[in-house]
mmCIF file of the N, C-alpha and C atoms, coordinates in Angstrom:
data_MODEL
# 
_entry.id   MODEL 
# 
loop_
_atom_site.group_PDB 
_atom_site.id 
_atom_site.type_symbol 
_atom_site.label_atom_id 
_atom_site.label_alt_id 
_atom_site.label_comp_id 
_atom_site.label_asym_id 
_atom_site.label_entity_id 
_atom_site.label_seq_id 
_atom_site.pdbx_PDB_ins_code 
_atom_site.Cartn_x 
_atom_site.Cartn_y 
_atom_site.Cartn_z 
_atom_site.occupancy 
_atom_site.B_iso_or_equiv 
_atom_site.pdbx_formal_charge 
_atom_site.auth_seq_id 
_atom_site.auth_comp_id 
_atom_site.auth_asym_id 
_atom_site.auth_atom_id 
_atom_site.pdbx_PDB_model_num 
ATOM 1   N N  . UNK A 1 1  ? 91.230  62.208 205.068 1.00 0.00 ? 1  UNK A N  1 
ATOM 2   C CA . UNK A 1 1  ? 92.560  61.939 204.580 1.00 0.00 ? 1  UNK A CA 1 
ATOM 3   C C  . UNK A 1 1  ? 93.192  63.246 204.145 1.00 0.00 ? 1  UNK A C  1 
ATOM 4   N N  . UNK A 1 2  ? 94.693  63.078 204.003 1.00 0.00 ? 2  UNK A N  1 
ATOM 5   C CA . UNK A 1 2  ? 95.042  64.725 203.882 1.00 0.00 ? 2  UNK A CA 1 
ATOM 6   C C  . UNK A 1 2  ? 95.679  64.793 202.223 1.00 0.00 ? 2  UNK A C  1 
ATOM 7   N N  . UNK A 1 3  ? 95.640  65.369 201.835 1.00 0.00 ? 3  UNK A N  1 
ATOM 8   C CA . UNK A 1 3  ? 95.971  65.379 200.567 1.00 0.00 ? 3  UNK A CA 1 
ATOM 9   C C  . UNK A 1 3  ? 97.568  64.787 199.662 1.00 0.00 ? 3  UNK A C  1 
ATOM 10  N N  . UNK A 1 4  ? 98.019  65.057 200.548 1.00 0.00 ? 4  UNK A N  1 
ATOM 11  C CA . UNK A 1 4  ? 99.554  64.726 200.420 1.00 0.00 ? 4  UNK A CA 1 
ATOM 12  C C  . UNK A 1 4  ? 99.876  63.182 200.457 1.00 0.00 ? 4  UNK A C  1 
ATOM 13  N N  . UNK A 1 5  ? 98.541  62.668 201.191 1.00 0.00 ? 5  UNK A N  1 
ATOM 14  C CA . UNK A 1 5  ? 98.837  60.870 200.860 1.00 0.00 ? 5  UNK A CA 1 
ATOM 15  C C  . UNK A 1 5  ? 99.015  60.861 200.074 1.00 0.00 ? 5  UNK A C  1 
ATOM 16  N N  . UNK A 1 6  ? 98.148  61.297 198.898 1.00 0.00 ? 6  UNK A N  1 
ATOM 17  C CA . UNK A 1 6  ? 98.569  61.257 197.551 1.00 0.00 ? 6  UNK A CA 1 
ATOM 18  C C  . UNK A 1 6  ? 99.701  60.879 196.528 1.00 0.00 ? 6  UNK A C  1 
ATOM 19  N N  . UNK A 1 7  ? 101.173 61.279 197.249 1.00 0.00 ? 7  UNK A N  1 
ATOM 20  C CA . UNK A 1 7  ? 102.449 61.332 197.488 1.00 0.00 ? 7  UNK A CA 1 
ATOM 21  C C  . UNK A 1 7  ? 102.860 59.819 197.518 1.00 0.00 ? 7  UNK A C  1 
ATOM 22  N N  . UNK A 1 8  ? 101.947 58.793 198.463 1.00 0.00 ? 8  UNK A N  1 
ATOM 23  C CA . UNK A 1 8  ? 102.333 57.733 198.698 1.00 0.00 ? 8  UNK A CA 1 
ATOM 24  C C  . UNK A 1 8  ? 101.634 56.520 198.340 1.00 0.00 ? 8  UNK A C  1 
ATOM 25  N N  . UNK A 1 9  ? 100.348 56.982 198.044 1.00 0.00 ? 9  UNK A N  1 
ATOM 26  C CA . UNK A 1 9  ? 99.688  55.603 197.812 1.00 0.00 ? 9  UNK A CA 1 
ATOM 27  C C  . UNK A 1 9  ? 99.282  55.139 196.366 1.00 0.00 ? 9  UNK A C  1 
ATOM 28  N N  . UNK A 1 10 ? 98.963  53.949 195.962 1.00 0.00 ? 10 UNK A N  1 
ATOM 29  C CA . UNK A 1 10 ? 98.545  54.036 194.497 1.00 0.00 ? 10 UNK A CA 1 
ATOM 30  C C  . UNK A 1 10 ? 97.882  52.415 194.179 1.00 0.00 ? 10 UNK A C  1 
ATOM 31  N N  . UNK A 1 11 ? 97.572  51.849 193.157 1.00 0.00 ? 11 UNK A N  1 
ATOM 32  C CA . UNK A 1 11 ? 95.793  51.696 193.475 1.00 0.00 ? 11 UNK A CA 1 
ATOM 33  C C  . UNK A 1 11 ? 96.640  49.854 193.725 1.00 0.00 ? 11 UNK A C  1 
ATOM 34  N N  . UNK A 1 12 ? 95.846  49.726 194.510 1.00 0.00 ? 12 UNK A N  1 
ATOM 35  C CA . UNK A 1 12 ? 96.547  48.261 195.429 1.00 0.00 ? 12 UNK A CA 1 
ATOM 36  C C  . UNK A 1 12 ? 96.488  46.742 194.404 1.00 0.00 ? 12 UNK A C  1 
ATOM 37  N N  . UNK A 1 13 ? 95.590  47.100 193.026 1.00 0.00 ? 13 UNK A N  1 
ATOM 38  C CA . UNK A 1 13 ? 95.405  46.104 192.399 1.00 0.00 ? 13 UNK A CA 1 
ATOM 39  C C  . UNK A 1 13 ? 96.501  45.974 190.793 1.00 0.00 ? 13 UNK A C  1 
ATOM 40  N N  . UNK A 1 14 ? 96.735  47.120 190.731 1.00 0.00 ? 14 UNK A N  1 
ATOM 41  C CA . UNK A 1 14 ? 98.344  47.129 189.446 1.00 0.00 ? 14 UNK A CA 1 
ATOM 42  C C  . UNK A 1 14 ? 99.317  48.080 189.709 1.00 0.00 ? 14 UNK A C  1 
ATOM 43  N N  . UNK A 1 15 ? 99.141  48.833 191.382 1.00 0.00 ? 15 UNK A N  1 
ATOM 44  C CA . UNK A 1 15 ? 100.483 49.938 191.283 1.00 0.00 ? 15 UNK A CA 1 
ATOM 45  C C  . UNK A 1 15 ? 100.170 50.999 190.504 1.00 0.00 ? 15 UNK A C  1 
ATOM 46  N N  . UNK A 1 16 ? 99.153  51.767 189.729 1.00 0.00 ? 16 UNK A N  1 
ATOM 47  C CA . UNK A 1 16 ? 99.559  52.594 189.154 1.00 0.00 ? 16 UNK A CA 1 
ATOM 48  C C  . UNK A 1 16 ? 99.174  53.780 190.115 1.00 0.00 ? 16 UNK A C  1 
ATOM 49  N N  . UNK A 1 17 ? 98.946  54.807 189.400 1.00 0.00 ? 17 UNK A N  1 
ATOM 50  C CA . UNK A 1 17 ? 99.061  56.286 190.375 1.00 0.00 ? 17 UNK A CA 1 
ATOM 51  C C  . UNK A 1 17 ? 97.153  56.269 190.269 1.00 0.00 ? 17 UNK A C  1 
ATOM 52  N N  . UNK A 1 18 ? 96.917  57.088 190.895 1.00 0.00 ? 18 UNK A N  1 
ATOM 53  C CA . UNK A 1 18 ? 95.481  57.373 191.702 1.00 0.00 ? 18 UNK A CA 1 
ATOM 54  C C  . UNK A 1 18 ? 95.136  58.908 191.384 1.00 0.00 ? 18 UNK A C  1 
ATOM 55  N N  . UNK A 1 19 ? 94.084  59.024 191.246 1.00 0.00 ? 19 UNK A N  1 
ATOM 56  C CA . UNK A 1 19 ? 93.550  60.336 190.444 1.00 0.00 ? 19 UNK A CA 1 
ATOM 57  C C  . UNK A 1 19 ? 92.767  60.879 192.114 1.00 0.00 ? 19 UNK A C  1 
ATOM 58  N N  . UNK A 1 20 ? 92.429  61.764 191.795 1.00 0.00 ? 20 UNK A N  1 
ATOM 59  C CA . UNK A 1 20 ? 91.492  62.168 192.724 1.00 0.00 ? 20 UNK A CA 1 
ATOM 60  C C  . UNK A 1 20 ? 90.398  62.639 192.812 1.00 0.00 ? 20 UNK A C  1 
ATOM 61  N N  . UNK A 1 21 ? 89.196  62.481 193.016 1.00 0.00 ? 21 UNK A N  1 
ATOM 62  C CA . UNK A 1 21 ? 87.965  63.217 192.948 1.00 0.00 ? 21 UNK A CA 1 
ATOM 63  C C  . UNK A 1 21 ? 87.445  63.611 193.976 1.00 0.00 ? 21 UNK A C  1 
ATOM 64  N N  . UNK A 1 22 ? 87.285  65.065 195.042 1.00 0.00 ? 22 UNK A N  1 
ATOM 65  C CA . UNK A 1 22 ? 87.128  65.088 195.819 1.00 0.00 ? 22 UNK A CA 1 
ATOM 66  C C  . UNK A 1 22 ? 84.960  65.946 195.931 1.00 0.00 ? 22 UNK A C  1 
ATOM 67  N N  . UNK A 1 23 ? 84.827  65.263 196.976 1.00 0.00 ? 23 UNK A N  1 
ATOM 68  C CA . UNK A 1 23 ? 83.185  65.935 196.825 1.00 0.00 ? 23 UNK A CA 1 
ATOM 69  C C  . UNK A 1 23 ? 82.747  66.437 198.055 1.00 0.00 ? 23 UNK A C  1 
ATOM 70  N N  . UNK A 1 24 ? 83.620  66.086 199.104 1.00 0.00 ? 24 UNK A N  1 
ATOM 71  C CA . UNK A 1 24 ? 83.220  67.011 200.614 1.00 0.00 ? 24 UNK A CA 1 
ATOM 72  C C  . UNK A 1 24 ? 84.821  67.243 201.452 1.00 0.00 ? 24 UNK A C  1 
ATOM 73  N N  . UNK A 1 25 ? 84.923  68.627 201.750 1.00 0.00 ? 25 UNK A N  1 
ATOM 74  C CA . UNK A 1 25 ? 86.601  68.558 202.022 1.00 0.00 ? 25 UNK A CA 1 
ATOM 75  C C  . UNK A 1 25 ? 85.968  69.721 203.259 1.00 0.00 ? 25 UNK A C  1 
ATOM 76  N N  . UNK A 1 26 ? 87.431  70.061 204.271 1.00 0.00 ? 26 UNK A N  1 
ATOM 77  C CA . UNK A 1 26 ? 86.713  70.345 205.386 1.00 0.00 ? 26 UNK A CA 1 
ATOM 78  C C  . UNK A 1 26 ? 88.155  70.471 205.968 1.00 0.00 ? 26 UNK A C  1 
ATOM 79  N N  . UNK A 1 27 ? 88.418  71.875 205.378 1.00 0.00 ? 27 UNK A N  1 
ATOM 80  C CA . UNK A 1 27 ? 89.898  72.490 205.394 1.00 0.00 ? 27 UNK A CA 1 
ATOM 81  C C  . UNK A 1 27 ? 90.745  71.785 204.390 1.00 0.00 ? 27 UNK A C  1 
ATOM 82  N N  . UNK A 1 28 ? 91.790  71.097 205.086 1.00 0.00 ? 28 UNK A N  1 
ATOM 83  C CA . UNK A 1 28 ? 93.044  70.553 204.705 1.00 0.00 ? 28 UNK A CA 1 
ATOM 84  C C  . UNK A 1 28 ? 92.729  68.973 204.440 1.00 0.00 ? 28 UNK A C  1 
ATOM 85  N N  . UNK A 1 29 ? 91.482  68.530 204.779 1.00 0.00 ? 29 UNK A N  1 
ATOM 86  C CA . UNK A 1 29 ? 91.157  66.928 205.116 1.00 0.00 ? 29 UNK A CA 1 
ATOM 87  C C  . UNK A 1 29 ? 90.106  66.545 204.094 1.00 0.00 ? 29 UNK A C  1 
ATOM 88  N N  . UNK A 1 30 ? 90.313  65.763 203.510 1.00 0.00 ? 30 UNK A N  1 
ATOM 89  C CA . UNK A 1 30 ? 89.278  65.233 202.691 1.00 0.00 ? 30 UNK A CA 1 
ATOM 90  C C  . UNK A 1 30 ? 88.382  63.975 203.263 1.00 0.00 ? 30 UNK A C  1 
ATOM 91  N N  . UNK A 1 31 ? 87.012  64.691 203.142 1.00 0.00 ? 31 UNK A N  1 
ATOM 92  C CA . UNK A 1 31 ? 86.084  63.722 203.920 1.00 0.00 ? 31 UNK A CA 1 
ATOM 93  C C  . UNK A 1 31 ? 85.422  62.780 202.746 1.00 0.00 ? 31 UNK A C  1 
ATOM 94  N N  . UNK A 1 32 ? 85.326  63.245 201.844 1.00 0.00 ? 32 UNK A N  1 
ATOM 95  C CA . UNK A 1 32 ? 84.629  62.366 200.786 1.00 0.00 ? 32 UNK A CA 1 
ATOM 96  C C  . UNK A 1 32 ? 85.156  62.669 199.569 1.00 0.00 ? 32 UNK A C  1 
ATOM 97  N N  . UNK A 1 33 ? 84.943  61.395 198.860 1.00 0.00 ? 33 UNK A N  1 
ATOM 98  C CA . UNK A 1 33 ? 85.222  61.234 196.993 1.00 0.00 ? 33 UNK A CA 1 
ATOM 99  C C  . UNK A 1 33 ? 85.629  60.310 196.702 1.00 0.00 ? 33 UNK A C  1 
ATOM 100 N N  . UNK A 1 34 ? 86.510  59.992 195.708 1.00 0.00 ? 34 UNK A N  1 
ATOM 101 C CA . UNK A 1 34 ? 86.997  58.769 195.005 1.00 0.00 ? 34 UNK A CA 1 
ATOM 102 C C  . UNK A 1 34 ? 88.133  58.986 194.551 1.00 0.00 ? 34 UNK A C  1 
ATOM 103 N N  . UNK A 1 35 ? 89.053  57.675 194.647 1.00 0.00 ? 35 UNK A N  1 
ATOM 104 C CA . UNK A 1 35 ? 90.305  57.508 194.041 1.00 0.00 ? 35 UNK A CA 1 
ATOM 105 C C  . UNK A 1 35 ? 90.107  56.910 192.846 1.00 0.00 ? 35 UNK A C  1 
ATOM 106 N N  . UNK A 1 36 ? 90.682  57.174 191.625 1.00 0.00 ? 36 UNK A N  1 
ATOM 107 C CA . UNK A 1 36 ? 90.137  56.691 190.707 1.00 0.00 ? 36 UNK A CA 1 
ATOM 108 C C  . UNK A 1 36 ? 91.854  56.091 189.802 1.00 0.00 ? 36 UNK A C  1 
ATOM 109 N N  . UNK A 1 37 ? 91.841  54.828 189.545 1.00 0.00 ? 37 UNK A N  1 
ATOM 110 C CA . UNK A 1 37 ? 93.192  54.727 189.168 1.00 0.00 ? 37 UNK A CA 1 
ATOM 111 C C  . UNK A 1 37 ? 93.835  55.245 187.858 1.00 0.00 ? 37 UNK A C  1 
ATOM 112 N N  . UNK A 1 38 ? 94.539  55.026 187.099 1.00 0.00 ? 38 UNK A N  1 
ATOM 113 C CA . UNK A 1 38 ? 94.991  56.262 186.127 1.00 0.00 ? 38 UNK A CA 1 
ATOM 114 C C  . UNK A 1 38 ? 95.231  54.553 184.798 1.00 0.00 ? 38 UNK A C  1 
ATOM 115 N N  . UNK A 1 39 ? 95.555  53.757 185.206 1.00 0.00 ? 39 UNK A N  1 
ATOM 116 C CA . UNK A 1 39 ? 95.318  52.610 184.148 1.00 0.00 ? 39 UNK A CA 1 
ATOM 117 C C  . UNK A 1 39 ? 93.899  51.859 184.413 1.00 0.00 ? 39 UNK A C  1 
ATOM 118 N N  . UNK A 1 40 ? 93.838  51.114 185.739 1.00 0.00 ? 40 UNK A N  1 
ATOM 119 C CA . UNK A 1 40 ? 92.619  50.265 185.496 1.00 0.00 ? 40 UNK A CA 1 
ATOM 120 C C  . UNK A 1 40 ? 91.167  50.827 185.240 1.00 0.00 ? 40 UNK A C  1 
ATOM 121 N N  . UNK A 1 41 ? 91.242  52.486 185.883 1.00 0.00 ? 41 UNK A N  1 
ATOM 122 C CA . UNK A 1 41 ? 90.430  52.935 185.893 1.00 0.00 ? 41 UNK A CA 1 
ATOM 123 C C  . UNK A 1 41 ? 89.213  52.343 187.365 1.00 0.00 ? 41 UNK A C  1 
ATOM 124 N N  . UNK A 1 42 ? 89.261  51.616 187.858 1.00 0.00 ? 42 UNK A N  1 
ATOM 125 C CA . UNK A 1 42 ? 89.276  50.896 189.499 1.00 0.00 ? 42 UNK A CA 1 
ATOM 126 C C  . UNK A 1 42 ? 88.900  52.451 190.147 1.00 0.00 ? 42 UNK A C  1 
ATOM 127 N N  . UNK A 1 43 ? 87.964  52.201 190.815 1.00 0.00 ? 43 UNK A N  1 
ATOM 128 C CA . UNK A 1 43 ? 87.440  53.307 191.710 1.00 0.00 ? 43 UNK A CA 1 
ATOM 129 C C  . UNK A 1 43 ? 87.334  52.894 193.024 1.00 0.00 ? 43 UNK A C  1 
ATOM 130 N N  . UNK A 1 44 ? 87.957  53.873 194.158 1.00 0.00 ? 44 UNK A N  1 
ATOM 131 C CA . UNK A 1 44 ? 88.124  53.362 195.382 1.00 0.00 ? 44 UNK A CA 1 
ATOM 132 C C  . UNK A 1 44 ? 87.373  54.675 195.879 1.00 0.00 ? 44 UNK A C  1 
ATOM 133 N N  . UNK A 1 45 ? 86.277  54.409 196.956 1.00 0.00 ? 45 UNK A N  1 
ATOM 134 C CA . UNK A 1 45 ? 85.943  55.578 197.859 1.00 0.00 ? 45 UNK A CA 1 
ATOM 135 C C  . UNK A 1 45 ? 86.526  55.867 198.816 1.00 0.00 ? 45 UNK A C  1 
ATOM 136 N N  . UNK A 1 46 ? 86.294  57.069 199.417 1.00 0.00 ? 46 UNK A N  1 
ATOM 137 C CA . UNK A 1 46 ? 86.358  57.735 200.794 1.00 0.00 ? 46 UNK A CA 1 
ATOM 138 C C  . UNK A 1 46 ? 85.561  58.766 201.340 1.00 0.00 ? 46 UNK A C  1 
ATOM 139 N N  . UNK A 1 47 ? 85.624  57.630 202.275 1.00 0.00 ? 47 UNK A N  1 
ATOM 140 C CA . UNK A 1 47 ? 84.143  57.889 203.249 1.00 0.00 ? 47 UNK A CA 1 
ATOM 141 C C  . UNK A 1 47 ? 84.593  58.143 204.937 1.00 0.00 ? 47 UNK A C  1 
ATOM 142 N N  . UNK A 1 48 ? 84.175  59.212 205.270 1.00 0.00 ? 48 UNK A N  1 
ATOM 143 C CA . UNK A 1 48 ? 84.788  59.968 206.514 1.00 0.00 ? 48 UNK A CA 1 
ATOM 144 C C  . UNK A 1 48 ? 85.764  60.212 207.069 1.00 0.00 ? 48 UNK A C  1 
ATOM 145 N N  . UNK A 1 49 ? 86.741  60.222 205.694 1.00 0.00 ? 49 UNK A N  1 
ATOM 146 C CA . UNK A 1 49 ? 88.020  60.739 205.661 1.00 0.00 ? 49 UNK A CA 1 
ATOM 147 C C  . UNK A 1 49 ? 88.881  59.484 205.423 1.00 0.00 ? 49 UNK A C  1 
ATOM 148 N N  . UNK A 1 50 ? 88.128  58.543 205.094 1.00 0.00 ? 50 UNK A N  1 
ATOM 149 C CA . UNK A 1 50 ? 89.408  57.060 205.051 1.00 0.00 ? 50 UNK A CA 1 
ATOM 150 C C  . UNK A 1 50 ? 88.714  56.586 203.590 1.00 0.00 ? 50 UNK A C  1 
ATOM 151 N N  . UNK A 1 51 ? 90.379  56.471 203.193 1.00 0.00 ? 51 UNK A N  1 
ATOM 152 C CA . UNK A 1 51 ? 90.402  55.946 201.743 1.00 0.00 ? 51 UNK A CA 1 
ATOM 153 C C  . UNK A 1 51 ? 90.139  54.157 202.152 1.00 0.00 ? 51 UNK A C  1 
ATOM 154 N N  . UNK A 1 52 ? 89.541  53.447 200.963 1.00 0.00 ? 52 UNK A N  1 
ATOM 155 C CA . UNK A 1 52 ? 89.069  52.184 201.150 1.00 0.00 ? 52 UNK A CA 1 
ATOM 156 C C  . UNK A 1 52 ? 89.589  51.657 200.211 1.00 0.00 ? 52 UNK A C  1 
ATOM 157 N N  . UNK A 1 53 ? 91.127  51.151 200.144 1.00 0.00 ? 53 UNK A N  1 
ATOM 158 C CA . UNK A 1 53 ? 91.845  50.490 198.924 1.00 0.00 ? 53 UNK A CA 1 
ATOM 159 C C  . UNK A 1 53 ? 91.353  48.820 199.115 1.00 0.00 ? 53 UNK A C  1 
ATOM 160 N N  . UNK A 1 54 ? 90.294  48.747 199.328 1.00 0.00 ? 54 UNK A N  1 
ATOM 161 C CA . UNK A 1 54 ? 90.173  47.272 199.299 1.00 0.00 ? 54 UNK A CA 1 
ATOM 162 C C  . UNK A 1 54 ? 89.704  46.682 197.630 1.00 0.00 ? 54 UNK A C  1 
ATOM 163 N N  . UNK A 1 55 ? 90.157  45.653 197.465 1.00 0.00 ? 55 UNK A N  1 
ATOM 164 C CA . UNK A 1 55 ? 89.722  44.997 196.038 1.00 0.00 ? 55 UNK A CA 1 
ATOM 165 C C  . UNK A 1 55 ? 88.304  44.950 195.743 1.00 0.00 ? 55 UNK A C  1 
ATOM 166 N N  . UNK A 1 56 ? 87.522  45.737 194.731 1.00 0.00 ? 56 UNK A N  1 
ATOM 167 C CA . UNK A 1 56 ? 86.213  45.323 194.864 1.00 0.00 ? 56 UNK A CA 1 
ATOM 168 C C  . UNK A 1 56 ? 85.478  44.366 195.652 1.00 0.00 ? 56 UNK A C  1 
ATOM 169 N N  . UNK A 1 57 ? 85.961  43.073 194.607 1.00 0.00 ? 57 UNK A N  1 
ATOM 170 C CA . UNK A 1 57 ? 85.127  42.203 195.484 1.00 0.00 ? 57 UNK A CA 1 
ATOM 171 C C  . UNK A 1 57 ? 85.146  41.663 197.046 1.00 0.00 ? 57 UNK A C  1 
ATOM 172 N N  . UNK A 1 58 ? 86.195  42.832 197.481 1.00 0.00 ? 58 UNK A N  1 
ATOM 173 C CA . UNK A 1 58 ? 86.520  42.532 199.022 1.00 0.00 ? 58 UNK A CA 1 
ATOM 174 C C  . UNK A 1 58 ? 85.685  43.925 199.896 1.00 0.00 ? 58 UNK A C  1 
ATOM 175 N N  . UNK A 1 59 ? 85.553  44.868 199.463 1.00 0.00 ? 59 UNK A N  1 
ATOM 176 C CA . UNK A 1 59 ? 84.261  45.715 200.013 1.00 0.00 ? 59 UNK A CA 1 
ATOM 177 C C  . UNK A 1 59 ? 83.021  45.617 200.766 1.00 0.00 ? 59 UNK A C  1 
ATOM 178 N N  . UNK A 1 60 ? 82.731  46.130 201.196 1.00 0.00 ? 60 UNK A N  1 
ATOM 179 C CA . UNK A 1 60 ? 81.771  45.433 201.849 1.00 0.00 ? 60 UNK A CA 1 
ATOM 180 C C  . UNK A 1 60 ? 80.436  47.291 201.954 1.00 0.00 ? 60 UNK A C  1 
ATOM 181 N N  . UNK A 1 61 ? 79.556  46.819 200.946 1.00 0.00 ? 61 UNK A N  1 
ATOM 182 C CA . UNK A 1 61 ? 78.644  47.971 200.672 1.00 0.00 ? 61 UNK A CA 1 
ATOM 183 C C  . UNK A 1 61 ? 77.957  48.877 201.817 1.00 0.00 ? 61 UNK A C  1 
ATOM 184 N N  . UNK A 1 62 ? 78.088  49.889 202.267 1.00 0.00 ? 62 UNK A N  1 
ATOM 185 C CA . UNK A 1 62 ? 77.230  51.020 202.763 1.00 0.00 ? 62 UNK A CA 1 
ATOM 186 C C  . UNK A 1 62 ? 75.796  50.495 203.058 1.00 0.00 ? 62 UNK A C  1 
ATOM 187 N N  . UNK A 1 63 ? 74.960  50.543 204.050 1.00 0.00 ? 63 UNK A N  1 
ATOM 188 C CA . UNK A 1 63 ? 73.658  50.382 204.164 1.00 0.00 ? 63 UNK A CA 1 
ATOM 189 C C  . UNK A 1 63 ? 73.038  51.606 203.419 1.00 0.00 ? 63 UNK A C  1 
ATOM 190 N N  . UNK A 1 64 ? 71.661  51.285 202.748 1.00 0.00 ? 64 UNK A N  1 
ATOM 191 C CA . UNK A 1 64 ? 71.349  52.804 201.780 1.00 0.00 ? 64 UNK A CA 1 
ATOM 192 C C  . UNK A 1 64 ? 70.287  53.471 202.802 1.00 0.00 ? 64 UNK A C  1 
# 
């Protein structure tokens, strides 16, 4: 994802703005980290460059 989404998106369950935590980046593109919301506090990952605004309980977990 490129950083500037940032600009547009925000956390799908109260609207508020989205923090960012980034942990693998690869130039201009962010391949991994977390959106983290700025009221609910709601943590959304991203994982190979795609943010996953889905509602918790609508996720669907990573094989470990």
């Amino acid at each position: 994802m490129k950083e500037d989404l940032m600009d547009i998106i925000c956390c799908p369950l109260d609207k508020h703005d989205l923090d960012l935590d980034v942990s693998e980046r690869d130039g201009e593109e962010i391949l991994a980290g977390t959106l983290v919301c700025t009221e609910c506090g709601e943590q959304f990952p991203i994982e190979d460059g795609i943010p996953n605004l889905l509602p918790p309980d609508m996720r669907e977990e990573a094989p470990a």
